[in-house]
PyMOL Python script that loads the backbone (N, CA, C, O; Angstrom):
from pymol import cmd

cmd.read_pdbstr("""\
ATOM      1  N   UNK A   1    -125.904 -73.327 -73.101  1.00  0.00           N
ATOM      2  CA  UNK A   1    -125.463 -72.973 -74.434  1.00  0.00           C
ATOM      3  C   UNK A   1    -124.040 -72.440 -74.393  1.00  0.00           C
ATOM      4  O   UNK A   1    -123.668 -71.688 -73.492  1.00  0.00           O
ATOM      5  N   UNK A   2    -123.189 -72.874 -75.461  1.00  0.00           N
ATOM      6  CA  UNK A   2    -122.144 -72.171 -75.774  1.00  0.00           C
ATOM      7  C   UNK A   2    -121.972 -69.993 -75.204  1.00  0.00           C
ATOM      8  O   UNK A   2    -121.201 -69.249 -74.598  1.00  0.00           O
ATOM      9  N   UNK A   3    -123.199 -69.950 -75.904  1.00  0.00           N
ATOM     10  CA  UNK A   3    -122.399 -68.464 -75.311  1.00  0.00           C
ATOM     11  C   UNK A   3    -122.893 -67.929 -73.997  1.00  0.00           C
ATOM     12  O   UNK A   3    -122.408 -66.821 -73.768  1.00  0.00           O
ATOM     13  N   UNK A   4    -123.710 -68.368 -73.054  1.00  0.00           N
ATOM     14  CA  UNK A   4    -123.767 -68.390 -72.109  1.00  0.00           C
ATOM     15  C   UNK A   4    -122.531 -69.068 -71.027  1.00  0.00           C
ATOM     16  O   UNK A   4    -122.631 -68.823 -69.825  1.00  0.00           O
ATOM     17  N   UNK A   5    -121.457 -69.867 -71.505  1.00  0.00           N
ATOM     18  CA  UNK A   5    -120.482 -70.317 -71.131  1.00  0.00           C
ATOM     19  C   UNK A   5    -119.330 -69.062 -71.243  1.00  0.00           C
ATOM     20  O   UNK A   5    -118.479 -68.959 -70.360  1.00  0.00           O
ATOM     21  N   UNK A   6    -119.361 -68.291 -72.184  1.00  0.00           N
ATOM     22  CA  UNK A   6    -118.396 -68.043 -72.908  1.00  0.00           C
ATOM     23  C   UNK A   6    -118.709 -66.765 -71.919  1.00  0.00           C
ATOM     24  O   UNK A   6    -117.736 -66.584 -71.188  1.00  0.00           O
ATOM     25  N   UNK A   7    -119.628 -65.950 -71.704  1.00  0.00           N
ATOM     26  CA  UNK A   7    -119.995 -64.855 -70.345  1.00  0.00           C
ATOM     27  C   UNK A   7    -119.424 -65.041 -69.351  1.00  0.00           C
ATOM     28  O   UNK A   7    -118.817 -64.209 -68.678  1.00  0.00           O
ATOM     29  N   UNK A   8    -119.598 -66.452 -69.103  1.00  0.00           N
ATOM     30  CA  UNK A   8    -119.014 -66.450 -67.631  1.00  0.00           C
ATOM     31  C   UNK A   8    -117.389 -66.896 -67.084  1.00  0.00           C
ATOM     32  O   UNK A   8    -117.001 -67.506 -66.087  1.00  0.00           O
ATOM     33  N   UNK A   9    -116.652 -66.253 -68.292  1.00  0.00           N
ATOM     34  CA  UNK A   9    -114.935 -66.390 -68.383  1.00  0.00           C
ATOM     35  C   UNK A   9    -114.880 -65.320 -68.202  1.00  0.00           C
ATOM     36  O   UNK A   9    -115.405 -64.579 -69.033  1.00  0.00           O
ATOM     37  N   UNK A  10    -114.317 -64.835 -67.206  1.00  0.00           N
ATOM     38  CA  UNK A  10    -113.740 -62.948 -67.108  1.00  0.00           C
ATOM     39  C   UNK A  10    -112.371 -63.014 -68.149  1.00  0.00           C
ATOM     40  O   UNK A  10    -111.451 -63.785 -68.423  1.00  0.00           O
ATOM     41  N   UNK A  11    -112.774 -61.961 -68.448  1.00  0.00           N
ATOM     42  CA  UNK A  11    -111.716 -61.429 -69.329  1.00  0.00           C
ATOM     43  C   UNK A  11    -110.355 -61.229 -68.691  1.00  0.00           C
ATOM     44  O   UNK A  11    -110.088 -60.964 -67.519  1.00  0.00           O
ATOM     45  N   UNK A  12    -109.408 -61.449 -69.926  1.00  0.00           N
ATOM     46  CA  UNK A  12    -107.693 -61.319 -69.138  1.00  0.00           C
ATOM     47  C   UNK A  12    -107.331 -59.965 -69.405  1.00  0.00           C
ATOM     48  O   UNK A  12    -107.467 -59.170 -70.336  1.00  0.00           O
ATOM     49  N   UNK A  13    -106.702 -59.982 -67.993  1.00  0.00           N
ATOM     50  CA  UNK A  13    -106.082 -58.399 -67.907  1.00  0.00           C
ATOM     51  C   UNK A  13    -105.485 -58.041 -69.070  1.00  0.00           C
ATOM     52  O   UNK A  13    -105.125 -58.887 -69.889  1.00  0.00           O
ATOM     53  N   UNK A  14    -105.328 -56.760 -69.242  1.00  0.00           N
ATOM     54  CA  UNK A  14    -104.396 -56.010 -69.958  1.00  0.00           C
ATOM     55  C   UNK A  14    -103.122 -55.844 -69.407  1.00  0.00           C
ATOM     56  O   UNK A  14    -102.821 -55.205 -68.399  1.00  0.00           O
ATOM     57  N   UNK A  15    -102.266 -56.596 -70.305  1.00  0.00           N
ATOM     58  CA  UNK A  15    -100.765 -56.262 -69.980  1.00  0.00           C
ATOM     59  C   UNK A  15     -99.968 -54.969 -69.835  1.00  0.00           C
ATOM     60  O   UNK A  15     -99.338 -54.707 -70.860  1.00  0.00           O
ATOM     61  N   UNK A  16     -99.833 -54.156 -68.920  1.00  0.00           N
ATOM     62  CA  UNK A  16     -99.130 -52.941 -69.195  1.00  0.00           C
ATOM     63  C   UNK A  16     -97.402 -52.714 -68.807  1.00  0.00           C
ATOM     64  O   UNK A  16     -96.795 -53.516 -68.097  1.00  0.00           O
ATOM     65  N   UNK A  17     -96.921 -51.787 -69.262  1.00  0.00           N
ATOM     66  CA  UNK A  17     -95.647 -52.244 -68.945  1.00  0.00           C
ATOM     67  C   UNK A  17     -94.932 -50.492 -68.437  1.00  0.00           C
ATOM     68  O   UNK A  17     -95.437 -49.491 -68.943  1.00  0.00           O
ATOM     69  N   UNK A  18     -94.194 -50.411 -67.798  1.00  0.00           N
ATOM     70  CA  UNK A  18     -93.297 -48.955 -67.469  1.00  0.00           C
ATOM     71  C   UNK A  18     -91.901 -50.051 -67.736  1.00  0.00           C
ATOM     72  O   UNK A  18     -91.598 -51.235 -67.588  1.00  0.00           O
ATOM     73  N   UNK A  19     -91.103 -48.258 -68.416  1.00  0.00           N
ATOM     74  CA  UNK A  19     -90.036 -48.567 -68.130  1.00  0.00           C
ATOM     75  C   UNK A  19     -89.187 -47.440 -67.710  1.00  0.00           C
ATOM     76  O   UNK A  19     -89.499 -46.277 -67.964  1.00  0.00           O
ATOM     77  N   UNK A  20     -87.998 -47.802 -67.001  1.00  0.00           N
ATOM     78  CA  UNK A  20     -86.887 -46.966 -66.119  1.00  0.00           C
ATOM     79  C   UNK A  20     -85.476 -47.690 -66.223  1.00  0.00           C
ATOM     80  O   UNK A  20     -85.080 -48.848 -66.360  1.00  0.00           O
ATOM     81  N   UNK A  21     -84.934 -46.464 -66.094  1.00  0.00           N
ATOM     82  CA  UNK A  21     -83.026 -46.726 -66.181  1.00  0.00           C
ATOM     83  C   UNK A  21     -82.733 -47.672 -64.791  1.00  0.00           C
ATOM     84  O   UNK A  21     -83.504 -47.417 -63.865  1.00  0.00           O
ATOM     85  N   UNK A  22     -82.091 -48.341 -64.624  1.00  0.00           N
ATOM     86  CA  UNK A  22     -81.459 -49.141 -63.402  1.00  0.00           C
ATOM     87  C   UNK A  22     -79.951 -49.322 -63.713  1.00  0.00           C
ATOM     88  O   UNK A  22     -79.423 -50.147 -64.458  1.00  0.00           O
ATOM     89  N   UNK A  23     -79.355 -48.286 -62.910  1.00  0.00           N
ATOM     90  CA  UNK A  23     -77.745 -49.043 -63.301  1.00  0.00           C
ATOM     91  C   UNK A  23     -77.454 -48.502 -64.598  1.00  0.00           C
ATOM     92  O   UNK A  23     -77.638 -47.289 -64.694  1.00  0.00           O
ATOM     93  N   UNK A  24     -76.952 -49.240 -65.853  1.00  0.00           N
ATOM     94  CA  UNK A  24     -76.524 -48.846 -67.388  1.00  0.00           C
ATOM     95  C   UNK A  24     -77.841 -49.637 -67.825  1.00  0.00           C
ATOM     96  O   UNK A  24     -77.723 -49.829 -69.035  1.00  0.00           O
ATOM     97  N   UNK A  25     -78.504 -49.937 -67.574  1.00  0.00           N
ATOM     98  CA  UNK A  25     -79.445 -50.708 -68.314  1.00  0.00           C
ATOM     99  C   UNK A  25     -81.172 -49.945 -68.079  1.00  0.00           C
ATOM    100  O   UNK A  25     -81.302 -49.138 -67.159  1.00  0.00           O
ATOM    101  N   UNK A  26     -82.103 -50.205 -68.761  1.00  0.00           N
ATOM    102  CA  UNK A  26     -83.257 -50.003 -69.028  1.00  0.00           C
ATOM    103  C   UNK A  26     -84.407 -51.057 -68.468  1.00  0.00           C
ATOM    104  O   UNK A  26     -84.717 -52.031 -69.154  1.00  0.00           O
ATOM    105  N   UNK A  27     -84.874 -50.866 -67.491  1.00  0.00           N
ATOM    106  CA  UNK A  27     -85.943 -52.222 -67.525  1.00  0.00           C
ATOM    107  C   UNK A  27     -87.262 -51.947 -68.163  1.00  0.00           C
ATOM    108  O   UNK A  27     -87.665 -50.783 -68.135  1.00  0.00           O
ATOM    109  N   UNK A  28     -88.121 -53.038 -68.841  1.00  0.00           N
ATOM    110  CA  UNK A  28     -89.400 -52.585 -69.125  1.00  0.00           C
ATOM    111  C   UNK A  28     -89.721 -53.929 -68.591  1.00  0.00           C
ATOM    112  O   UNK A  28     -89.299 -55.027 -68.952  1.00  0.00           O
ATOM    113  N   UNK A  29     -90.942 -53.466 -67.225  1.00  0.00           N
ATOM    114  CA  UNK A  29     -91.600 -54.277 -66.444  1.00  0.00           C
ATOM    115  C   UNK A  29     -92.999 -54.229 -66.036  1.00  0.00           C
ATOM    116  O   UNK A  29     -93.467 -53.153 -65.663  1.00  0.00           O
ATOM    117  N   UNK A  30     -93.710 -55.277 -66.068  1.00  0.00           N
ATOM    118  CA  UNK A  30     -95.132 -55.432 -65.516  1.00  0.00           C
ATOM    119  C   UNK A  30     -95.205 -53.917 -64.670  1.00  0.00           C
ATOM    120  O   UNK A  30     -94.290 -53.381 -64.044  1.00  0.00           O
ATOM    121  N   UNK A  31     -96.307 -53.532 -64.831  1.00  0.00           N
ATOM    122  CA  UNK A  31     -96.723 -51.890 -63.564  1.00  0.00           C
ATOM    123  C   UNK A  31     -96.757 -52.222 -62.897  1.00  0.00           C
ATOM    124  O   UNK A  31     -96.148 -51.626 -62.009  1.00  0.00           O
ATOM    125  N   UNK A  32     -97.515 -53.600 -62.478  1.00  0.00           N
ATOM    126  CA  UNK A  32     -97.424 -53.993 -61.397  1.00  0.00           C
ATOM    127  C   UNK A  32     -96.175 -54.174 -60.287  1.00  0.00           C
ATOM    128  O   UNK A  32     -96.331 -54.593 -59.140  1.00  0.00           O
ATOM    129  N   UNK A  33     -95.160 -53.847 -60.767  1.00  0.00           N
ATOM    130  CA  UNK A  33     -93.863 -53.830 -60.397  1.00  0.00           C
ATOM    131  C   UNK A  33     -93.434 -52.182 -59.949  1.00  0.00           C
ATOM    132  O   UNK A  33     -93.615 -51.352 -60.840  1.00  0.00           O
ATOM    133  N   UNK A  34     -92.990 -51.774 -58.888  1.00  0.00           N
ATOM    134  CA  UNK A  34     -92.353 -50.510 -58.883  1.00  0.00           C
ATOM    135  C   UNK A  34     -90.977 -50.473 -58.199  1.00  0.00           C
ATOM    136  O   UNK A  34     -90.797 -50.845 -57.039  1.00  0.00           O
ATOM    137  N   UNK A  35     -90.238 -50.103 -58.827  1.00  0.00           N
ATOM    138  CA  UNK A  35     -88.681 -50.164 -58.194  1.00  0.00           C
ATOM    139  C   UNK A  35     -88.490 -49.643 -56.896  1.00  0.00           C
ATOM    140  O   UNK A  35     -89.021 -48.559 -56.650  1.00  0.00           O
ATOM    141  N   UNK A  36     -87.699 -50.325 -55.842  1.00  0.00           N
ATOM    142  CA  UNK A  36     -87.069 -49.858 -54.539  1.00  0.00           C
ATOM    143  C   UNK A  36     -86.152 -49.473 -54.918  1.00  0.00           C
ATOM    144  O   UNK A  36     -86.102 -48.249 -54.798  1.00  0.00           O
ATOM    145  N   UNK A  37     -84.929 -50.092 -55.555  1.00  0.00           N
ATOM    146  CA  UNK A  37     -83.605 -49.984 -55.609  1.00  0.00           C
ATOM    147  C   UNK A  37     -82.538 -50.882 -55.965  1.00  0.00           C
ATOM    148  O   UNK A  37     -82.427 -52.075 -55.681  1.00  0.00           O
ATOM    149  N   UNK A  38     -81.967 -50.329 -56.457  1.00  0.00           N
ATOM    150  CA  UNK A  38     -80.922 -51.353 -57.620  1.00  0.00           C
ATOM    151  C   UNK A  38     -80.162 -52.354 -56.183  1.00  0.00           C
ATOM    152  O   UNK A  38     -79.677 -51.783 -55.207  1.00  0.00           O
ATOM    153  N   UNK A  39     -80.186 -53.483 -56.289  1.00  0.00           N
ATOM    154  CA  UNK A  39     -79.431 -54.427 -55.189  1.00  0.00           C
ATOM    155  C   UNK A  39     -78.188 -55.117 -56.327  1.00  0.00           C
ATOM    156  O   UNK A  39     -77.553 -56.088 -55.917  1.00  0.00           O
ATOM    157  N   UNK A  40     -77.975 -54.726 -57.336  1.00  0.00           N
ATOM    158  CA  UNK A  40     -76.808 -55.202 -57.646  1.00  0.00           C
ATOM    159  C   UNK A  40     -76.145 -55.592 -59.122  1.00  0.00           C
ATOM    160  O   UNK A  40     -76.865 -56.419 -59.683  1.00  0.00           O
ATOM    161  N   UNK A  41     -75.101 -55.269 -59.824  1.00  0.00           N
ATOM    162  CA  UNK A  41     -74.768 -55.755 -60.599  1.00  0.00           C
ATOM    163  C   UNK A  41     -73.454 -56.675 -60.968  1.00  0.00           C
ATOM    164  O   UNK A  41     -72.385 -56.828 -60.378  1.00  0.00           O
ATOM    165  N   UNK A  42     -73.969 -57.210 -62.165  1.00  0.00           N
ATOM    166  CA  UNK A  42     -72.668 -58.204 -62.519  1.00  0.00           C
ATOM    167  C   UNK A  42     -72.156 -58.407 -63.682  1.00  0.00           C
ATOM    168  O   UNK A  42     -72.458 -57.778 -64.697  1.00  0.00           O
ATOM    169  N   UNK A  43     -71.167 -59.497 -63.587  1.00  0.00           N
ATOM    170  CA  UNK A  43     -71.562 -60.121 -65.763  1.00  0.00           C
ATOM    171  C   UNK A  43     -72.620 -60.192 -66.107  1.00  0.00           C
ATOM    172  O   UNK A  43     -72.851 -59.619 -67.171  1.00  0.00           O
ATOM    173  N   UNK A  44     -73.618 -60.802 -65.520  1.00  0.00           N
ATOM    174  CA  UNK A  44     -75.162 -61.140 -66.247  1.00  0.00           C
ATOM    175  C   UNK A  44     -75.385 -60.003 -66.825  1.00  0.00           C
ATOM    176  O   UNK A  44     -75.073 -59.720 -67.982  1.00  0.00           O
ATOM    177  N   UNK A  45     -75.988 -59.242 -65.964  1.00  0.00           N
ATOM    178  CA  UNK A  45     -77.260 -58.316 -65.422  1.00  0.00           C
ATOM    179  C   UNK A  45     -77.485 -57.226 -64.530  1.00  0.00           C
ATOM    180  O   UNK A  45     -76.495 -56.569 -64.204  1.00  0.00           O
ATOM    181  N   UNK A  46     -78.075 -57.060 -64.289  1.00  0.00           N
ATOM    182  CA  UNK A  46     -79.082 -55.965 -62.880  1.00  0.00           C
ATOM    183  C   UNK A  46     -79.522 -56.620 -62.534  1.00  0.00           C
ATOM    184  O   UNK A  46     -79.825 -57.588 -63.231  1.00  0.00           O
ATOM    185  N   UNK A  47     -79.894 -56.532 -61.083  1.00  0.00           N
ATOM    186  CA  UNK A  47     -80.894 -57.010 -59.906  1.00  0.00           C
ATOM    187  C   UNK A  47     -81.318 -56.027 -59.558  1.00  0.00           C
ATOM    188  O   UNK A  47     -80.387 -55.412 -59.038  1.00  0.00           O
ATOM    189  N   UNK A  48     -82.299 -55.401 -59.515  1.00  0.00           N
ATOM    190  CA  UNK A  48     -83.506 -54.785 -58.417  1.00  0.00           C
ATOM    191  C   UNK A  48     -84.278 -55.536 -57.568  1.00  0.00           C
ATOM    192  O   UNK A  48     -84.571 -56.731 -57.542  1.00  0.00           O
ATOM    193  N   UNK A  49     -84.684 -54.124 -56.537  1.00  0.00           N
ATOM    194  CA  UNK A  49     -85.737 -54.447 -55.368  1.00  0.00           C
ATOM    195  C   UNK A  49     -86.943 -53.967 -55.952  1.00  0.00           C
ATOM    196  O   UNK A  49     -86.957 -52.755 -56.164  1.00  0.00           O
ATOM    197  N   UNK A  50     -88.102 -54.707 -56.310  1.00  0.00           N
ATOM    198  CA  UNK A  50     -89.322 -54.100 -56.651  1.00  0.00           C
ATOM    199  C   UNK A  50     -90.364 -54.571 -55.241  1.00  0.00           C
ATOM    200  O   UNK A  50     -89.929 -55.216 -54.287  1.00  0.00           O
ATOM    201  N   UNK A  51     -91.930 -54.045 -55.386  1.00  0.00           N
ATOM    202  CA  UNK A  51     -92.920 -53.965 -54.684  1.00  0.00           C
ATOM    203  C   UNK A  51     -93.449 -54.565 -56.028  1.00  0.00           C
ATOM    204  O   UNK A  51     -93.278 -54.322 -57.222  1.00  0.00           O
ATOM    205  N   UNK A  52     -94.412 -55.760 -55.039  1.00  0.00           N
ATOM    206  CA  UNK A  52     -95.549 -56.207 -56.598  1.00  0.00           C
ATOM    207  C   UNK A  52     -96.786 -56.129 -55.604  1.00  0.00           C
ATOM    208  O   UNK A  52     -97.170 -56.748 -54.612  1.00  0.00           O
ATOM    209  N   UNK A  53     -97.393 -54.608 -56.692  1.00  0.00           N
ATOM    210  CA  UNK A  53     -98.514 -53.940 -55.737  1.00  0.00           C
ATOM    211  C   UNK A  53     -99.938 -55.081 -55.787  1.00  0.00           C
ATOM    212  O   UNK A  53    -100.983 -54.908 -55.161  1.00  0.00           O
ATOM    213  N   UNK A  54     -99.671 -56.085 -56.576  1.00  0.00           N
ATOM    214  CA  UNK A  54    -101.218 -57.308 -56.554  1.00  0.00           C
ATOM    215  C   UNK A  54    -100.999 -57.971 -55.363  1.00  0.00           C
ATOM    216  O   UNK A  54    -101.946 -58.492 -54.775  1.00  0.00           O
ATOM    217  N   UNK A  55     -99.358 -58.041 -54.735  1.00  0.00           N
ATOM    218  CA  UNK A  55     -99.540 -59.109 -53.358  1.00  0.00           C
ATOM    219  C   UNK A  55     -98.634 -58.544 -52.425  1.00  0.00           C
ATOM    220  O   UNK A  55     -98.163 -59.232 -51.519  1.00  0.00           O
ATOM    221  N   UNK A  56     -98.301 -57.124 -52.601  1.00  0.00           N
ATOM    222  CA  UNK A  56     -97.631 -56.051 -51.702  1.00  0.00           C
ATOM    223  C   UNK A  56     -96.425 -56.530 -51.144  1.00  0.00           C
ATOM    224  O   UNK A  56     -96.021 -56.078 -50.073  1.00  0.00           O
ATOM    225  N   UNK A  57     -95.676 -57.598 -51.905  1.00  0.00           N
ATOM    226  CA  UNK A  57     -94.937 -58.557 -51.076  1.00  0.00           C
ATOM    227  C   UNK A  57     -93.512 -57.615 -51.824  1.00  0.00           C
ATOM    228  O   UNK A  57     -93.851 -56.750 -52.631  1.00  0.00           O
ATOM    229  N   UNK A  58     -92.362 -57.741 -51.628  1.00  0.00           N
ATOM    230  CA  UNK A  58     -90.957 -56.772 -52.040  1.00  0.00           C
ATOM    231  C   UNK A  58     -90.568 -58.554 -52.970  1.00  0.00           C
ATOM    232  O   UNK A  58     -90.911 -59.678 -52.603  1.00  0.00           O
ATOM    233  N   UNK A  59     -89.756 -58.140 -54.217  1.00  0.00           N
ATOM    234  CA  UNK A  59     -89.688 -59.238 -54.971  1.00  0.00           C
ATOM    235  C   UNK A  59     -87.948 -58.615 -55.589  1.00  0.00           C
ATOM    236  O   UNK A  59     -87.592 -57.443 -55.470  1.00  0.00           O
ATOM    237  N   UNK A  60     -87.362 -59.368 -56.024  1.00  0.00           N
ATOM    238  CA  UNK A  60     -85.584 -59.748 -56.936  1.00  0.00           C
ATOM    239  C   UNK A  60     -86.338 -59.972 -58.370  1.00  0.00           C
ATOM    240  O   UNK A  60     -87.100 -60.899 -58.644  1.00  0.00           O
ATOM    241  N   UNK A  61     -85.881 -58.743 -59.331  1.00  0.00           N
ATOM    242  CA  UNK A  61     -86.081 -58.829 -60.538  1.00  0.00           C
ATOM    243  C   UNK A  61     -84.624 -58.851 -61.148  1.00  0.00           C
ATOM    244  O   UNK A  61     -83.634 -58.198 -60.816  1.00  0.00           O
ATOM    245  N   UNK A  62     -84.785 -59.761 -62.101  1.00  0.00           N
ATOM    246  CA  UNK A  62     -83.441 -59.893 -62.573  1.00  0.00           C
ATOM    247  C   UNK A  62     -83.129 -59.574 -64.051  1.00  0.00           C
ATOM    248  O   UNK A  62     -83.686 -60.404 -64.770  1.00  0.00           O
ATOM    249  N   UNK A  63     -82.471 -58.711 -64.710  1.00  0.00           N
ATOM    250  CA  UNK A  63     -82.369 -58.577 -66.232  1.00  0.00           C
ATOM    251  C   UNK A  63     -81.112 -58.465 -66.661  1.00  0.00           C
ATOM    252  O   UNK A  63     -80.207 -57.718 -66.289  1.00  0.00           O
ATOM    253  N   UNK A  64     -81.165 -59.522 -67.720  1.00  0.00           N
ATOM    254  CA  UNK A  64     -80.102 -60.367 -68.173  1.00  0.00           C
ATOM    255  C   UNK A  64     -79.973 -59.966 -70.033  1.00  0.00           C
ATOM    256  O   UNK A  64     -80.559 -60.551 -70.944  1.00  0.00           O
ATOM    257  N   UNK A  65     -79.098 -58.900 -70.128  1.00  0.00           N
ATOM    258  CA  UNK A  65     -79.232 -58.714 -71.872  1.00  0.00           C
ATOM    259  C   UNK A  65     -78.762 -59.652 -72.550  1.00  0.00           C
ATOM    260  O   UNK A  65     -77.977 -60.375 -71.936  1.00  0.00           O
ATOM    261  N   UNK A  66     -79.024 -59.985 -73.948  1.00  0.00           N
ATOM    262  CA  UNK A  66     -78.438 -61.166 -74.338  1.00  0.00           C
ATOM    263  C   UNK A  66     -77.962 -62.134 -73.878  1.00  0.00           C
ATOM    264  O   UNK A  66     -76.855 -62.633 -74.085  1.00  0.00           O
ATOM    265  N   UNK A  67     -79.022 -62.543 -73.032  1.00  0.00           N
ATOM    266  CA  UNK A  67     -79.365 -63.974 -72.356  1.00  0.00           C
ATOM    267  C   UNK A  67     -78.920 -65.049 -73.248  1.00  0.00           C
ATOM    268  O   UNK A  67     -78.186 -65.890 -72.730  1.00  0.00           O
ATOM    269  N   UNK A  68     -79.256 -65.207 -74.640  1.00  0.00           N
ATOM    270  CA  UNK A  68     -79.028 -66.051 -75.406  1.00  0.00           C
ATOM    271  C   UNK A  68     -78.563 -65.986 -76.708  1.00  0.00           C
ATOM    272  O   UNK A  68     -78.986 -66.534 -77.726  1.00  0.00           O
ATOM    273  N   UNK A  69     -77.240 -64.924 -76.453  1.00  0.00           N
ATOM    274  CA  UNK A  69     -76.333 -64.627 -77.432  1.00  0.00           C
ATOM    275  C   UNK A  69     -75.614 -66.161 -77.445  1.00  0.00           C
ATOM    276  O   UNK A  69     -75.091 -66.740 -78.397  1.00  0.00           O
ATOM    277  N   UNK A  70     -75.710 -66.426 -76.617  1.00  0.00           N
ATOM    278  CA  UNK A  70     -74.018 -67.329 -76.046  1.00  0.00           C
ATOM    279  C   UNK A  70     -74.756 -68.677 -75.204  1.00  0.00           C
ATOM    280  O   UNK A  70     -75.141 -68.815 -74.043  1.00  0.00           O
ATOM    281  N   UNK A  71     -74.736 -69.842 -76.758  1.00  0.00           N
ATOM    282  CA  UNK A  71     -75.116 -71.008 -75.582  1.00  0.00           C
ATOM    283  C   UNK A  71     -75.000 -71.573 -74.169  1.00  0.00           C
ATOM    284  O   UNK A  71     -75.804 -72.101 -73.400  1.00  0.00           O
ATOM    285  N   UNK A  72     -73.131 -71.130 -74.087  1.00  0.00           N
ATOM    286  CA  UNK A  72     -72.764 -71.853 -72.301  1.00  0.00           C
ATOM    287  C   UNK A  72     -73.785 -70.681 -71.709  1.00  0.00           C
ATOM    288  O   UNK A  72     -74.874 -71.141 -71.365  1.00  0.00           O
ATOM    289  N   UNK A  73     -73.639 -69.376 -71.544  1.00  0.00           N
ATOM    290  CA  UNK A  73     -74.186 -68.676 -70.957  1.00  0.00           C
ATOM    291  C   UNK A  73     -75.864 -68.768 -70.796  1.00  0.00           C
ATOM    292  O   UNK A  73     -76.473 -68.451 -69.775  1.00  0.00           O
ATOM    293  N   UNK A  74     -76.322 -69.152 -71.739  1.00  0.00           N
ATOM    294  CA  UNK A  74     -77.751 -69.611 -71.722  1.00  0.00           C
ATOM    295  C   UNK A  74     -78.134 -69.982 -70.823  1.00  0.00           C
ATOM    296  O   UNK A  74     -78.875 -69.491 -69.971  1.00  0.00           O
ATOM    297  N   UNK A  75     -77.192 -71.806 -71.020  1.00  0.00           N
ATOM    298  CA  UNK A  75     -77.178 -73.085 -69.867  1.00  0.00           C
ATOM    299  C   UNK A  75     -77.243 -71.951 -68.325  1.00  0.00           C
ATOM    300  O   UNK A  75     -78.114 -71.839 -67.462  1.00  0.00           O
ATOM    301  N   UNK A  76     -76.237 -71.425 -68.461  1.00  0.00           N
ATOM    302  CA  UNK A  76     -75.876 -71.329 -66.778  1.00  0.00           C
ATOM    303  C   UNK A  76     -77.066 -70.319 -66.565  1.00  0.00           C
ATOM    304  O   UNK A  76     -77.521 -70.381 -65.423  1.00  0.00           O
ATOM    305  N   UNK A  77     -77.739 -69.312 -67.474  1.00  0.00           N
ATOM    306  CA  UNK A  77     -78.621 -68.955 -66.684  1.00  0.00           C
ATOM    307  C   UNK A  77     -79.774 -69.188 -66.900  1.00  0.00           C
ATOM    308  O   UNK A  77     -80.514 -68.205 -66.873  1.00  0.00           O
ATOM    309  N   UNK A  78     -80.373 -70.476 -67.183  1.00  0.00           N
ATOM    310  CA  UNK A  78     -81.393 -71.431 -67.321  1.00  0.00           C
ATOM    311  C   UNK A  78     -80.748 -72.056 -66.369  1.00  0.00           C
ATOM    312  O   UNK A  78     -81.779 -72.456 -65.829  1.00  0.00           O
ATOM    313  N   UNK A  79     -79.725 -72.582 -65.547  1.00  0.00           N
ATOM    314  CA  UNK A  79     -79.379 -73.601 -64.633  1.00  0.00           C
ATOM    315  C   UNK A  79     -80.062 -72.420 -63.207  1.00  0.00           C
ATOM    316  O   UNK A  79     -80.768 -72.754 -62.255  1.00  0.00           O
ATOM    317  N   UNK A  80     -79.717 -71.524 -63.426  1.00  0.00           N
ATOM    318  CA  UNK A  80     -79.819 -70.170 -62.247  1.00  0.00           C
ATOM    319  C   UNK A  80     -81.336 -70.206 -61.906  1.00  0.00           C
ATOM    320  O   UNK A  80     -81.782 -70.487 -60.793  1.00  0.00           O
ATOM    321  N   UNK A  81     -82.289 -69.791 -63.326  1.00  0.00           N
ATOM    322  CA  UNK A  81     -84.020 -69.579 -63.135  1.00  0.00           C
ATOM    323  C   UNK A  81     -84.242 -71.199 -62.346  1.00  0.00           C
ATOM    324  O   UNK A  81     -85.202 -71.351 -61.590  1.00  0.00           O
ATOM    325  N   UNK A  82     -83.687 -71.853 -62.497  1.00  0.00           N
ATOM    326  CA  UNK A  82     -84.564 -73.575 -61.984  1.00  0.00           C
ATOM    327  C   UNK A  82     -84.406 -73.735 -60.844  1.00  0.00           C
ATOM    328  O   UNK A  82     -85.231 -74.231 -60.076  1.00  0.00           O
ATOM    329  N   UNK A  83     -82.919 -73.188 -60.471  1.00  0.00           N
ATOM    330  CA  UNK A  83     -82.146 -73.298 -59.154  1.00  0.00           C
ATOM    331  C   UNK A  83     -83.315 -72.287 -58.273  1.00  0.00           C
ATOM    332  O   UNK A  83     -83.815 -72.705 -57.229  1.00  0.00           O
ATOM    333  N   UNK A  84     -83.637 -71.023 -58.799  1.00  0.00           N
ATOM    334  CA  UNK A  84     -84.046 -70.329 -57.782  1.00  0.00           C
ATOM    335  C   UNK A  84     -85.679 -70.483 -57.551  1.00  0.00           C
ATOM    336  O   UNK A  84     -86.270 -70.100 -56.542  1.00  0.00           O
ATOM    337  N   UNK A  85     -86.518 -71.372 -59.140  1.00  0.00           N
ATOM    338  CA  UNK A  85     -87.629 -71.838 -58.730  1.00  0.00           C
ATOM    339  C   UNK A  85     -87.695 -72.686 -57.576  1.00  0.00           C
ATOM    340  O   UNK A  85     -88.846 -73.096 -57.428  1.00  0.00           O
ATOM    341  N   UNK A  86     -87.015 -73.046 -56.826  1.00  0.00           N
ATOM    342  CA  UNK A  86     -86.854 -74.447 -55.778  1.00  0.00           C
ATOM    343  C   UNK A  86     -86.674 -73.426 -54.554  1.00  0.00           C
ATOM    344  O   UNK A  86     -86.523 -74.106 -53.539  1.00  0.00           O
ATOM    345  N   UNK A  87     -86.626 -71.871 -54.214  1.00  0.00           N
ATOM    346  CA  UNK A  87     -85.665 -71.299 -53.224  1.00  0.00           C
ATOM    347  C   UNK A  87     -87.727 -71.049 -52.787  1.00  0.00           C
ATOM    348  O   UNK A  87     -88.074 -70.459 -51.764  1.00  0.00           O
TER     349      UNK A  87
END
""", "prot")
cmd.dss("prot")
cmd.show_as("cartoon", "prot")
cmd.util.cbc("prot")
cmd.orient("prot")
């Protein structure tokens, strides 16, 4: 039966979020995320070092304000996310 199907879907997490100063900027990120340390800024953005405590692995978070104020700028950092899906 339908709702005997419908039992056996676990439910989706709850999204939670913290946020903290990095640099001049503010991040609000998955909890699952906890900051090491700012690795860098630029024109874009901030880069941090986070811990992602679901696979304990150290991860490059990147935040980019008005990402899409500015079409060229868009492109190039939509050219950047594709480039680094492939790394």
């Amino acid at each position: 039966s339908k709702s005997s199907e419908m039992e056996d879907i676990s439910p989706v997490e709850e999204y939670k979020t913290h946020s903290f100063p990095a640099g001049k900027h503010t991040f609000t990120i998955d909890k699952r995320y906890s900051m090491i340390r700012v690795v860098g800024s630029g024109a874009y953005g901030v880069v941090i070092s986070a811990t992602d405590s679901k696979t304990n692995k150290n991860v490059a978070i990147k935040m980019v304000p008005r990402a899409f104020n500015d079409e060229i700028d868009a492109k190039r950092i939509l050219r950047e996310i594709k480039l680094l899906k492939h790394m």
